[in-house]
N, C-alpha and C positions, 0 to 999 in steps of 0.2 A: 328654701325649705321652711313649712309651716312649723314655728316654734321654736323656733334655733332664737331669736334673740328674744323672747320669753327665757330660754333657760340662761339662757348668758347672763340677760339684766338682773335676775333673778337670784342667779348663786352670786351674783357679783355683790348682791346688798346682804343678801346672808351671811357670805363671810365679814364680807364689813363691819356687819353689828353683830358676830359670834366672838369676833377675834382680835378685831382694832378698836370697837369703838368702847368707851368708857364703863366697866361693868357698873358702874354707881346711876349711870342712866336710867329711868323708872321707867321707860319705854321699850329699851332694848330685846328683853327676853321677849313681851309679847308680840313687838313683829317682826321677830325671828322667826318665834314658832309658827305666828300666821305663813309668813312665805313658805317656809317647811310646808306647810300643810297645803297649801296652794299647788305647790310643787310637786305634792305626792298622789293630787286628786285630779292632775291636769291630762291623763290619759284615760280618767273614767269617766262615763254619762250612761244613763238612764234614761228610759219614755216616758210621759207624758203623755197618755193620750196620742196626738201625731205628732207632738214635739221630742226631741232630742237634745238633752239640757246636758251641758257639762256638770260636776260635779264643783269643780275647781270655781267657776264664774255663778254657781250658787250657794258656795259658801264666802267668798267676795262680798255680794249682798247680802246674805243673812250677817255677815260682819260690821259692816258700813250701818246698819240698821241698828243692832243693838247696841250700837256705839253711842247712839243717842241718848240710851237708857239715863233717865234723872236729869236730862236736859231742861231746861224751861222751855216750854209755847211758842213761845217769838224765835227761839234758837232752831227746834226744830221744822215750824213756820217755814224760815229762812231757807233751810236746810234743804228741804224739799221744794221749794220756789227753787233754788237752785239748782238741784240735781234732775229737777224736771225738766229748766233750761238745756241743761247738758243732752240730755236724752231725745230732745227734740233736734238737737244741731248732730246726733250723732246717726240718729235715723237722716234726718234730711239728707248726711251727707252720703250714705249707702246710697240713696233711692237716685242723686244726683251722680255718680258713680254706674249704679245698674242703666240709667236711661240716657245721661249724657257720660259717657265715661271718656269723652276728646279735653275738656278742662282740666283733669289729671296733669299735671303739667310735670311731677315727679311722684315718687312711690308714694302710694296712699297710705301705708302708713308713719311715715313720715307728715304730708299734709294732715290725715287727722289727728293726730298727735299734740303737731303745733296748735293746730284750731282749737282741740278741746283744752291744751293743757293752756291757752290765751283766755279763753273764755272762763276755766277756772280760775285763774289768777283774776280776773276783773271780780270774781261773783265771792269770791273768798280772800281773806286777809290772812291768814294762820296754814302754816304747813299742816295740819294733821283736818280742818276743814277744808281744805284744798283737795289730798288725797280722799278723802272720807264723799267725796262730792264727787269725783272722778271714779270711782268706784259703782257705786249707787247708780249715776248718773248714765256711763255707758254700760251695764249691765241691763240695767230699764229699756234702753234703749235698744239693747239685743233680744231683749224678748220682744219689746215692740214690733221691730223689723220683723222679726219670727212670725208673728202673726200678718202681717200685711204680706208676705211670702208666700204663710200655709195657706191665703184665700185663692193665689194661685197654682197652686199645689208644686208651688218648689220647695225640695230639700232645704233645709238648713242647720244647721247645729248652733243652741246658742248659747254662747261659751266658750267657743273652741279656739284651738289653738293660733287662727289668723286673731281673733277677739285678743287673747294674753298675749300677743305678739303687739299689739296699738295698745293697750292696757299698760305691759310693761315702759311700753317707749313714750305713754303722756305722764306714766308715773316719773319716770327719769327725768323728762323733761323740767317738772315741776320743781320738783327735786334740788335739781341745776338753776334753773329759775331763782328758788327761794335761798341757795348758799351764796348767790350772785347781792341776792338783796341784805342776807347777814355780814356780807363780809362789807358791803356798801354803810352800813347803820357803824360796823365796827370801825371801819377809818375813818367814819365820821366825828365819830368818838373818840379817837385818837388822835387827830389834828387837834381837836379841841385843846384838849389836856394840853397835848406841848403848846398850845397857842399861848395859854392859860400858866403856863409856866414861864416860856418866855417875857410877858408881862409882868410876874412877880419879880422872876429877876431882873428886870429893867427898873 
């Protein structure tokens, strides 16, 4: 069922950062409210012309976007070199899917998941341009596909719930990724110390 793990991975981070995580966190309320809001707009879309746009996966991007705001040149440069990447490997992988769809070796979202959320980790250093990139990135990319679809006059919705369904699960991924690498940097840091004491006291 389209969107069942959309809603799962979804209330599963809102509760997180409503109710466990630290209210002294300067991040916390505002992506709460984002997912809230994500959340609430994920059963509406509007036209376009011959397109049919989620509400939910066009307020994703206009997010990722003004999140730049007062950035410097070289940052949002970057930024977009990067999310361009992303959007090009996330079409590719649809169009490789729609025409060879025997390489599927397991559930596609799952494979592009891993792919994009591999590919943001190489192209980004920081949790928040990781997800900010992931965002922008396959969003681009669903409009893109959208149009290479409407010259064939196939349906599509772009935005929908299969989209926040690989959305949520490269967000997790990342996620997961990046607590694997804090807690790596933290026992790093921690052997030190006793190493570092051990020595004094000798």
């Amino acid at each position: 069922m389209e969107g069942l793990m959309f809603y799962w991975i979804s209330w599963s981070f809102w509760v997180y950062l409503t109710f466990i995580l630290k209210k002294d966190n300067p991040y916390r309320l505002k992506i709460a409210a984002m997912i809230l809001i994500v959340i609430i707009l994920a059963s509406v879309h509007f036209n376009i012309s011959r397109f049919d746009v989620n509400f939910s996966g066009l307020f994703l991007l206009f997010y990722s976007y003004t999140s730049l705001y007062g950035k410097k040149i070289k940052t949002v440069l970057y930024f977009f070199i990067s999310s361009f990447i992303i959007s090009i490997a996330y079409v590719t992988f649809h169009l490789f899917e729609m025409f060879d769809p025997i390489w599927l070796i397991f559930k596609k979202e799952w494979m592009m998941g891993i792919c994009i959320g591999y590919l943001t980790v190489l192209l980004q250093k920081t949790l928040k341009g990781r997800l900010l990139v992931t965002i922008s990135g396959t969003m681009q990319g669903e409009i893109l596909y959208s149009f290479i679809l409407n010259k064939y006059d196939f349906p599509y919705q772009i935005g929908s719930f299969a989209y926040l369904d690989t959305w949520s699960l490269t967000i997790s991924l990342i996620v997961g990724w990046c607590c694997i690498e804090y807690a790596g940097v933290y026992l790093e840091n921690y052997f030190k110390v006793m190493e570092e004491k051990k020595q004094r006291s000798s």
